[in-house]
Structure formats: C-alpha cells, structure tokens
C-alpha positions in Angstrom: -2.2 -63.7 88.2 -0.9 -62.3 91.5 -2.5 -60.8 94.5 -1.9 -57.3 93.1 -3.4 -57.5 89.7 -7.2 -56.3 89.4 -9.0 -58.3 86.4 -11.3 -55.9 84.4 -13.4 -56.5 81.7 -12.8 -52.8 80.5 -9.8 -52.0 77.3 -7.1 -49.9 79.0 -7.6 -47.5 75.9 -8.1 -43.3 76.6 -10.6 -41.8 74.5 -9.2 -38.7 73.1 -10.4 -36.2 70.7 -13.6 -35.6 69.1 -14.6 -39.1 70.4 -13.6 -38.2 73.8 -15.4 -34.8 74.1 -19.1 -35.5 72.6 -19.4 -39.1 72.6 -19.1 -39.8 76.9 -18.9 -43.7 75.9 -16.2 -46.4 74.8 -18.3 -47.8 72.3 -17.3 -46.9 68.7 -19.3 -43.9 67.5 -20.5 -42.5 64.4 -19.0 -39.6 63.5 -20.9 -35.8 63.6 -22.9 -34.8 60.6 -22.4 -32.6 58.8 -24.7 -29.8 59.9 -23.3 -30.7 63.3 -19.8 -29.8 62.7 -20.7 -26.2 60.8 -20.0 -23.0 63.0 -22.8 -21.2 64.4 -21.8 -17.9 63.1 -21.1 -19.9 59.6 -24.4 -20.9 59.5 -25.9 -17.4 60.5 -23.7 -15.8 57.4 -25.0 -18.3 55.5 -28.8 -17.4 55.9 -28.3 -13.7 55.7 -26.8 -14.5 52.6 -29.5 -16.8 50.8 -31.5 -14.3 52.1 -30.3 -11.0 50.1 -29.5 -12.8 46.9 -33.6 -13.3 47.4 -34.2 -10.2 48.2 -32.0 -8.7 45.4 -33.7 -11.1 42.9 -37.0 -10.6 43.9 -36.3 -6.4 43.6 -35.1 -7.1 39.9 -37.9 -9.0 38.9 -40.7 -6.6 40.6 -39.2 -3.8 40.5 -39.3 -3.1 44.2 -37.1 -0.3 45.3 -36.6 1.5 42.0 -37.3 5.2 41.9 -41.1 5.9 41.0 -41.8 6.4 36.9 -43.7 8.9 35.7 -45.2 9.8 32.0 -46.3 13.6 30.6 -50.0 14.2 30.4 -50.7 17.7 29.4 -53.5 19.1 30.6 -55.8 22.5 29.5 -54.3 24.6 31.8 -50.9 25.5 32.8 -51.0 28.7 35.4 -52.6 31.6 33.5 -52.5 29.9 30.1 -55.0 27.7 28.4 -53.7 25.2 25.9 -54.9 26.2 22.3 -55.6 24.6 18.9 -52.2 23.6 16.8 -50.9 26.2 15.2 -48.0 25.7 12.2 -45.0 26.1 14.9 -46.8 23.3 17.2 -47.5 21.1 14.2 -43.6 21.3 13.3 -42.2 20.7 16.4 -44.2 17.7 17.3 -43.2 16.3 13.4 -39.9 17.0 14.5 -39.5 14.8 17.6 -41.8 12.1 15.9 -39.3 11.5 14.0 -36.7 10.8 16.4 -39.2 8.5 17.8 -37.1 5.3 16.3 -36.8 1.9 17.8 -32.9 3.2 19.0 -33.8 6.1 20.4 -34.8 5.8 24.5 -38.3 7.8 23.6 -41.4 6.1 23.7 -44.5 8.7 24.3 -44.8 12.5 22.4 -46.9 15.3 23.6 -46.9 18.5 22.2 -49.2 21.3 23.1 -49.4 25.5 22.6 -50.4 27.1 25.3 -51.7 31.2 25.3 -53.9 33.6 27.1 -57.3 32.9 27.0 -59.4 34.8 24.0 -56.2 34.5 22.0 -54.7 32.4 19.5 -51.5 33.6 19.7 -48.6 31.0 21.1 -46.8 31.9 24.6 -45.6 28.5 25.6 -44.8 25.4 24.0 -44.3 22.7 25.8 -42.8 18.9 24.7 -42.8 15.9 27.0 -40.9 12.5 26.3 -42.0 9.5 28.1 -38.9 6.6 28.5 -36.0 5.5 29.9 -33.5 7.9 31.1 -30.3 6.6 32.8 -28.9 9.9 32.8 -31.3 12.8 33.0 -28.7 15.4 33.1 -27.0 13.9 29.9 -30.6 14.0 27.9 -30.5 17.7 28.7 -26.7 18.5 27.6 -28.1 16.7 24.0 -30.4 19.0 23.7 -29.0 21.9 24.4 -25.8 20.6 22.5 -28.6 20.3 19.5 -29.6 23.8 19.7 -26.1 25.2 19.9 -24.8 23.3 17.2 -27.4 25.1 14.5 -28.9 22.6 12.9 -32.3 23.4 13.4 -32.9 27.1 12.5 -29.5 28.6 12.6 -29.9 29.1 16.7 -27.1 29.9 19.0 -27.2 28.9 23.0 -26.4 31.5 25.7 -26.1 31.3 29.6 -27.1 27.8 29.8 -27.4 27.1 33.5 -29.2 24.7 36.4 -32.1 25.4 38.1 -33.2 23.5 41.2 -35.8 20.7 39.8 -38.1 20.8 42.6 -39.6 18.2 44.4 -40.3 15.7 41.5 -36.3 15.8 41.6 -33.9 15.1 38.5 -32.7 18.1 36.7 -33.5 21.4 35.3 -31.3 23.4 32.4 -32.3 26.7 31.1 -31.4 29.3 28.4 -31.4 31.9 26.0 -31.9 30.8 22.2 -31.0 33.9 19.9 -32.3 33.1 16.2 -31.2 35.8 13.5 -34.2 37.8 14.6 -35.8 36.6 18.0 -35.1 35.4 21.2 -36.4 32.7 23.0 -36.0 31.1 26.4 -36.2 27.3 26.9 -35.9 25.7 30.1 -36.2 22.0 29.9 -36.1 18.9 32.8 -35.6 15.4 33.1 -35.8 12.6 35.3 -35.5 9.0 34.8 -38.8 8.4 32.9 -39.4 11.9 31.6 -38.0 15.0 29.2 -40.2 18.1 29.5 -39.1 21.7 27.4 -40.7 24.2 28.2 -40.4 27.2 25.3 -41.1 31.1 25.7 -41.8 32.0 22.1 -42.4 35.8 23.1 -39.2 36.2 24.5 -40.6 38.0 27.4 -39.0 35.8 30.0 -35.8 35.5 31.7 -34.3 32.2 32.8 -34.8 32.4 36.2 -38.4 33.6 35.9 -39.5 30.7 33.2 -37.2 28.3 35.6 -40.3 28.8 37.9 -42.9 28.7 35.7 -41.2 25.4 34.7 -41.3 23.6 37.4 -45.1 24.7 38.1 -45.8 23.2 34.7 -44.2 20.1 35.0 -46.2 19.6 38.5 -49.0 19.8 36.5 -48.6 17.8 33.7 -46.1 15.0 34.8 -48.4 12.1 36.8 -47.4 8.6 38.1 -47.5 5.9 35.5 -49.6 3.0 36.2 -47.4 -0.2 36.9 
C-alpha cells in the first residue's frame, strides 16, 4: 500500500434509487410496503369510493332518499260534499277496478266513494284512488284516458284532454270532457308514484279547469303518508 492510499472499512458502492432516498443507510433494506408506496390522492379516491358504494347500498336497502309514498284514504267530507251510502253507479265502478286488481297489474289498494250535498242522495262526485307502484305517473294517466276514448266502457268519447298543475303533492294532473250518447261528464284524474286518484263530475256541471281545482283540494284531503 503506498503513502497515498487511505484504508477504509466502507464498500465504495453509491446508493441510488429508492434505497438511496428513504433508506439513509448502506445496510441492505427491506423494501416499502405496500400501503407505503400507494399515492396519497389514490388512497383518498379510494375511500370516497368504498364510501358511496356504502352509501348507495345502504339507500337501496332502506329506502333512504326515495320520494315519500303515499296511499288514498277517503274521508266523509270533501269541500261542500259529504260522502254518501253506495249507490248502483258506485257499486259498478268499484267492481270494475276490482277486477283489474290482478297479481300483474301495479294496483294494490281500491277505494271508491259517492260524494253529494248533504240531505241528498243524489251522486255529485265520484272519486277512485289506487294505491301502488307507479314508475310513470303521467303514463298511468294516458291509459286511462286512452281507456275512455277507446269506448269500451259505455260507448264514451274523450274531448280537450289537458294538464293541470298537480299542486304541491306533485306528480300529474289530466283532465276532460267525457261525452256519453246522452250526458256529459268531467273527469280529472292525478298520479304520483304510489297513487291514482279520478275524480268524476256526474252532473256535468263543471268545467275542467274549475273541477281541476276541486281536484287537487280533494286529493289534499284524502291522499296521507303511508306508514313505512
């Protein structure tokens, strides 16, 4: 060895890399785990998403979020009329949607009630209320009317079917003029996700806009939360 050469005990090797950066040492080193070597925002996106899929399955199974269902309960009053013993029209129409109350068919609650002045026995208003499942209100309310205009009830035509704002209970709101061979009646009718109401002038006395109205007074009255 000559006078210019320094002994060490050290290797002449550079650390470089990885090794270099975190490990500060010549000694061999483990390398990073694997939660070490993720990216912070990686690991952020990573927790927001875990935490929506939670969220959205926790939403599905309690229902948390969905719009508020409702059912029809009618009640002994509507407005200025009192709701009156069965007569034969009341008696037909609620056999008539019993039977479309099948296992296919999104209905699952009837109620059908006549509704007059009081001291009378005579029929003003009939009104029907459906309690289900409806994905598409406004659809619900084209079937009907499409029903009534297609004359296979009574021979019925449809005229100036139009919308109606629904009010604050929200969905939709049709309403028209059925002209039968010899009478004329006015039907407005609404629907929501979880309810169809009709609403039926049998005097003929009203005009859409005016039973429109009454309608949606009506439906305030009789269309409640449903218990969950």
């Amino acid at each position: 060895m000559t006078g210019t050469e320094t002994r060490t005990d050290q290797p002449s090797e550079v650390l470089g890399g990885l090794q270099a950066i975190w490990a500060n040492t010549r000694q061999p080193v483990a390398p990073l785990p694997w939660y070490r070597r993720v990216s912070p925002r990686l690991a952020v996106a990573g927790v927001v998403v875990v935490g929506l899929a939670t969220a959205l399955v926790v939403a599905a199974v309690t229902g948390a979020g969905a719009p508020p269902r409702h059912r029809i309960v009618l009640v002994d009053r509507v407005g200025d009329q009192v709701r009156l013993p069965d007569d034969g029209n009341t008696q037909a129409v609620r056999a008539d949607y019993a039977r479309r109350m099948t296992a296919l068919r999104p209905y699952r609650e009837l109620a059908v009630a006549g509704y007059g002045a009081a001291g009378t026995t005579r029929t003003a208003l009939t009104v029907v209320g459906l309690t289900g499942s409806f994905a598409e209100p406004e659809r619900e309310l084209r079937k009907y009317f499409g029903r009534m205009a297609s004359g296979d009830v009574m021979g019925e035509t449809v005229t100036g079917l139009r919308d109606f704002p629904a009010g604050p209970l929200g969905g939709e709101l049709l309403c028209a003029v059925l002209a039968y061979p010899s009478v004329s009646e006015t039907v407005c009718a609404w629907a929501d996700g979880s309810t169809v109401g009709i609403v039926t002038d049998s005097t003929g006395g009203s005009e859409p806009e005016e039973l429109a109205g009454r309608t949606r007074d009506i439906r305030a009255a009789v269309e409640v939360r449903a218990e969950s």
